[in-house]
N, C-alpha and C positions, 0 to 999 in steps of 0.2 A: 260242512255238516258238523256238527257240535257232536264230540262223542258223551254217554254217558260213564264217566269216569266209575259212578260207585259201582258199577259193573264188575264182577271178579269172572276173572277169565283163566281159565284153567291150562296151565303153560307146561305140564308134565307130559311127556312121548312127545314133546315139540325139539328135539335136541337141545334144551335149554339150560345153558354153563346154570343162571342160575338157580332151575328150580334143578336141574337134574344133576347136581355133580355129584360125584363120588364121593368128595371130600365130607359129605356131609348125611344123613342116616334121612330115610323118608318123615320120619317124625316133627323136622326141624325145618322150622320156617325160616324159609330163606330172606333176608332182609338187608343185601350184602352189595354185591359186586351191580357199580352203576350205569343197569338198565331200567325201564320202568316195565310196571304190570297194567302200563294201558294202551290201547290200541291206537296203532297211527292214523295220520289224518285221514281219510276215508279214501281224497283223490287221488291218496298215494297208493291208498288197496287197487282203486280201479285201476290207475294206469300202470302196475305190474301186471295185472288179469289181462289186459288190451295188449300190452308185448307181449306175455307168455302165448298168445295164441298164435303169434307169429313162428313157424315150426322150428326157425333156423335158430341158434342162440353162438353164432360165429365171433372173431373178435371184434370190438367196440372200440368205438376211438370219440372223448365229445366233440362238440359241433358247439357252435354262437350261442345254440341255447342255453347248453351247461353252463358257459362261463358268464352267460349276460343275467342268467339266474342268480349267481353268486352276487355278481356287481350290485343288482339292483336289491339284494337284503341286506348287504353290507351298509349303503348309503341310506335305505329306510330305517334300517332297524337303528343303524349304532352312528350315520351320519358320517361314516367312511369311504370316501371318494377312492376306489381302486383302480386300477388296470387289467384287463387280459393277461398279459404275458407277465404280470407280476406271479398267478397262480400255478400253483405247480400239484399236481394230484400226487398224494400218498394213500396208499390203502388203510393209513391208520396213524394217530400223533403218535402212539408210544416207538412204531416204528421211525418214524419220521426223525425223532429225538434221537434214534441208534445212528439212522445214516446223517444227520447236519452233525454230531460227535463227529462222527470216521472223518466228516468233507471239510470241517473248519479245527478241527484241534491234530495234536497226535499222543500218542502215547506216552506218559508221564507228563502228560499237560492238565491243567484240573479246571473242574465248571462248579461254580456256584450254586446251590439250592437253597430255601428255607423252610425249615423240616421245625414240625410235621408238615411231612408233604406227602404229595402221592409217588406211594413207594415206587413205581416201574422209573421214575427217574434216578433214584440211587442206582438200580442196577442198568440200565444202560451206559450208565459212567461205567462205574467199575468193571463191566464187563466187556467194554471196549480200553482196557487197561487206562484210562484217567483217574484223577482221584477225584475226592469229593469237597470244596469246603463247604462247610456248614453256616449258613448267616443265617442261624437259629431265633425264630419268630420270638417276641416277648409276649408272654401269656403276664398279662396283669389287672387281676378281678373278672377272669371270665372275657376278656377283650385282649384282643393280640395286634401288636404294632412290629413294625419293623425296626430292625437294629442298624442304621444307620452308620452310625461310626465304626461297628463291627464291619458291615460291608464296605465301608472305605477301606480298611486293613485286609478285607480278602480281594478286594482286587486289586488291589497295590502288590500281589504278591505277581511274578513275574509269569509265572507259570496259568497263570488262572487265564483263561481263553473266552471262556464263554458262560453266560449267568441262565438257566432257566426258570423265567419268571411266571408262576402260576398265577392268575387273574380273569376270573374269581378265583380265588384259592381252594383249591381241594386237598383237604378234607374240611377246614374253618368256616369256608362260605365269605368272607371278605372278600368285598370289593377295591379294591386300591382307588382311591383319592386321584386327582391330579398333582397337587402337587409330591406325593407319591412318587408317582409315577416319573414325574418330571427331575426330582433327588435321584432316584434308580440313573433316566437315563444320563442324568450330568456325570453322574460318578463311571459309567460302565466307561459312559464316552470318553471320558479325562484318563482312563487306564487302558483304553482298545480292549475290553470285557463286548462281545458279540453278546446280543440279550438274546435268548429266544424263547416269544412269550406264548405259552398255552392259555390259550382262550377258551377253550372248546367249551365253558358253561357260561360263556359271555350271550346267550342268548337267555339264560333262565335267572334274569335279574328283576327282583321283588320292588315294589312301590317304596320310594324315596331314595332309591340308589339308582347310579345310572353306571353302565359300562364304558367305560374310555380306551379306544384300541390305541395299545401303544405304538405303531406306528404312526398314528393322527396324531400327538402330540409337539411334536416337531420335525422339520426337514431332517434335522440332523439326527432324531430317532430314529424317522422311517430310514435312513440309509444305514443303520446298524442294529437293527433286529431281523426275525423272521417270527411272522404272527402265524401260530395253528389254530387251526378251526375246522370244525367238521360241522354236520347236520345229527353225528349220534347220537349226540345229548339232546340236542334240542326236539327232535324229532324221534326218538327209541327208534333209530335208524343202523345201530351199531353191527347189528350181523350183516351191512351192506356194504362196510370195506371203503367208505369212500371218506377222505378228508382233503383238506384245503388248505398247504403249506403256501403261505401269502408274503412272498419276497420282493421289496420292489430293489434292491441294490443288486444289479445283475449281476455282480461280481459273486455275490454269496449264490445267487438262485443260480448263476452255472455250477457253481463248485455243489451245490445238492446236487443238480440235476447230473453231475457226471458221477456222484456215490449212488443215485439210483441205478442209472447205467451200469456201474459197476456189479451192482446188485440182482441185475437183470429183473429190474422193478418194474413194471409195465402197466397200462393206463388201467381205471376203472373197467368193471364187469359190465355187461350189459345192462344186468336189473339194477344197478349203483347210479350209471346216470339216468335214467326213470323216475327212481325213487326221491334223488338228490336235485333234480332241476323242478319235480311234482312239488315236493316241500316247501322249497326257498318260494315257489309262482304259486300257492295253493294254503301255505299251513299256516297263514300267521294268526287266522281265528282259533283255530285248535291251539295254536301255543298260548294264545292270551286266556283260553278258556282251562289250559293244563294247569298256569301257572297259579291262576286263580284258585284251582282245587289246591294245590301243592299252599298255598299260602295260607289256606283255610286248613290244612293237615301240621303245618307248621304248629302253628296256634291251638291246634288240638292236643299236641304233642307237649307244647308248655305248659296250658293248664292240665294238663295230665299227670306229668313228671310233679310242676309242684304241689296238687293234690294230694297224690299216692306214693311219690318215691321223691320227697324232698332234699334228700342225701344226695339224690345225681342231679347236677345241673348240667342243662344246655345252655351251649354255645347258638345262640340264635343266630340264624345265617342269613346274611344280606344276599345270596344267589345261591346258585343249586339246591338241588333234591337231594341234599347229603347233609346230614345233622352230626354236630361232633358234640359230644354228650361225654362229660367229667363222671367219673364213678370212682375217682380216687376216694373219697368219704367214706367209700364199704371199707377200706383199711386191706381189699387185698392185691396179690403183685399179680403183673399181667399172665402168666402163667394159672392163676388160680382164676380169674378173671374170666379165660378164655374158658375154662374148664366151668365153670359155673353157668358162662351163657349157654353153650351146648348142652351138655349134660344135665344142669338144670331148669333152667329157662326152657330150651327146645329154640333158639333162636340164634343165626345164624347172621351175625354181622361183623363188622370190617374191626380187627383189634388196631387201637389206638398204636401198638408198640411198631406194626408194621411200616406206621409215617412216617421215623426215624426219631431222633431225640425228640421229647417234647409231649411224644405219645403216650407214652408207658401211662395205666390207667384211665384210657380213653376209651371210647367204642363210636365208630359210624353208624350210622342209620341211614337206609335210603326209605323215603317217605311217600317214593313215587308209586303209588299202590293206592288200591280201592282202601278207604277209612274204616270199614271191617278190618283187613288185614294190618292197620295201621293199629288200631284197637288192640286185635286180638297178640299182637307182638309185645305190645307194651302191656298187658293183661299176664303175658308169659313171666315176663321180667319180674311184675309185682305179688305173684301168686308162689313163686321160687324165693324171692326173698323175704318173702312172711314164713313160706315153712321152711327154710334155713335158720330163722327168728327165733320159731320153735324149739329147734333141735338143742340150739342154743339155748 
């Protein structure tokens, strides 16, 4: 069933992080933290309604269907032949990234990132005592490439353990190339650098780009990464706990599977595998009909910006529902920034500064919403800095 996206659906008294957080005043449109404002594929509502009526809600454990679900999206959608016992359930990547830290590094050992990146991987390093090195993206004309020779010098350093590779990249929306991908893995290889690559918006990739799982690129990739992937991105499945740490070198996939153990980490929820095997056998009309909207919101969003607020340029993104949008041009520092989109604007989105170097004067956008509220967000932004214009 094809939902109608321009539909706006009213998600307040729904316990919802993001229309309802505290962090933020009811006046203020939320435009932030990446869920969407549209409803799941419809098969998925049913076959929650069809469990729930079953009285019992005991523990859950999956079955062939769960994991023959995965198998067979992986191989249609992205052409990636898996296994069974290569998957391992986590109830979520950011956690996932805490316990493969604790199971393949130790303390004062350090992981790679390229920031701006999404902030929860800074602090799972550091907060599992590693440090950080920085193989800081190159922004040049609005287009960001990797720093190549920089990353040869951070894994050449002795200490450096493992690289977390985001692809598609969040917050930027790049997709990594092949041979990308293939530079990454020659270099991790040549220094024993463990990659472990966040996929999880390898499902919401735009016309003329294609996704390449970095395990598929070579024998000798797949036996030194661990690919994450989940249904929450692709599916606004993320209040259902369920993700897909995809290990084929069982050396690495014990040593998670003994930091879950140790964590007393335990399988998906009842409604997680329902919702998560409904999806992968059921959604890929709904995805190709989401993505379609979201690309036609893209495009509303650029001829919008250079229309009306030609001073901020976007970063047009080759995947994900997440727009990185330059406002360094207003001339102010991310503190005044922040303080003008809330307080003036009424609009509640991701500060650039939080992605690590590279941010400072940026802002995210999630775009995954009815084109009303895409409108009326970007109608906030432009109607605040004309009467700032003023004042001035």
């Amino acid at each position: 069933m094809i939902p109608d996206l321009d539909h706006v659906i009213d998600r307040k008294n729904t316990n919802s992080l993001k229309w309802g957080s505290k962090k933020y005043s009811k006046d203020i449109l939320p435009m932030w933290v990446a869920d969407m404002d549209f409803p799941v594929p419809a098969e998925v509502t049913q076959a929650l309604i069809e469990r729930a009526k079953h009285p019992i809600y005991g523990y859950s454990r999956p079955d062939d269907r769960y994991y023959n679900s995965i198998i067979k999206w992986m191989k249609a959608r992205h052409g990636w032949e898996i296994e069974k016992d290569w998957i391992v359930f986590s109830p979520g990547v950011v956690p996932a990234l805490t316990w493969l830290i604790q199971a393949l590094s130790h303390p004062g050992d350090k992981v790679i990132i390229q920031q701006p990146v999404y902030y929860p991987f800074a602090g799972s390093i550091e907060n599992n005592g590693r440090g950080i090195l920085n193989n800081s993206l190159i922004n040049k004309d609005g287009k960001y490439y990797m720093d190549f020779e920089d990353l040869e010098k951070k894994a050449s350093d002795p200490r450096a353990k493992m690289m977390i590779l985001c692809n598609p990249h969040n917050p930027i929306g790049k997709v990594l190339s092949r041979e990308e991908l293939e530079k990454v893995a020659e270099i991790c290889l040549r220094h024993h650098v463990i990659v472990v690559a966040d996929e999880i918006h390898s499902d919401l990739v735009y016309k003329g780009h294609k996704h390449i799982p970095f395990a598929s690129i070579s024998k000798e990739a797949e036996q030194n990464c661990i690919v994450c992937n989940a249904p929450s991105k692709t599916f606004n499945l993320a209040g259902m706990d369920a993700s897909n740490i995809i290990i084929p070198n069982p050396v690495l996939r014990n040593a998670f599977k003994n930091a879950l153990a140790n964590n007393s980490i335990m399988g998906p929820h009842t409604f997680a595998i329902v919702a998560l095997q409904t999806a992968y056998e059921s959604g890929q009309e709904w995805l190709d009909t989401v993505i379609d909207y979201l690309d036609k919101n893209i495009t509303f969003l650029c001829d919008y910006i250079e229309k009306n607020l030609p001073q901020i340029k976007v970063i047009k993104p080759q995947a994900t529902y997440l727009v990185w949008m330059d406002f360094r041009a207003l001339g102010m520092n991310s503190h005044e920034l922040e303080e003008f989109m809330l307080k003036k604007a009424k609009v509640a989105l991701d500060e650039g500064y939080s992605f690590g170097l590279g941010g400072e004067g940026f802002e995210r956008i999630n775009v995954a919403c009815p084109r009303a509220i895409l409108k009326e967000g970007l109608d906030r932004i432009k109607n605040a800095l004309e009467d700032q214009s003023k004042i001035r």
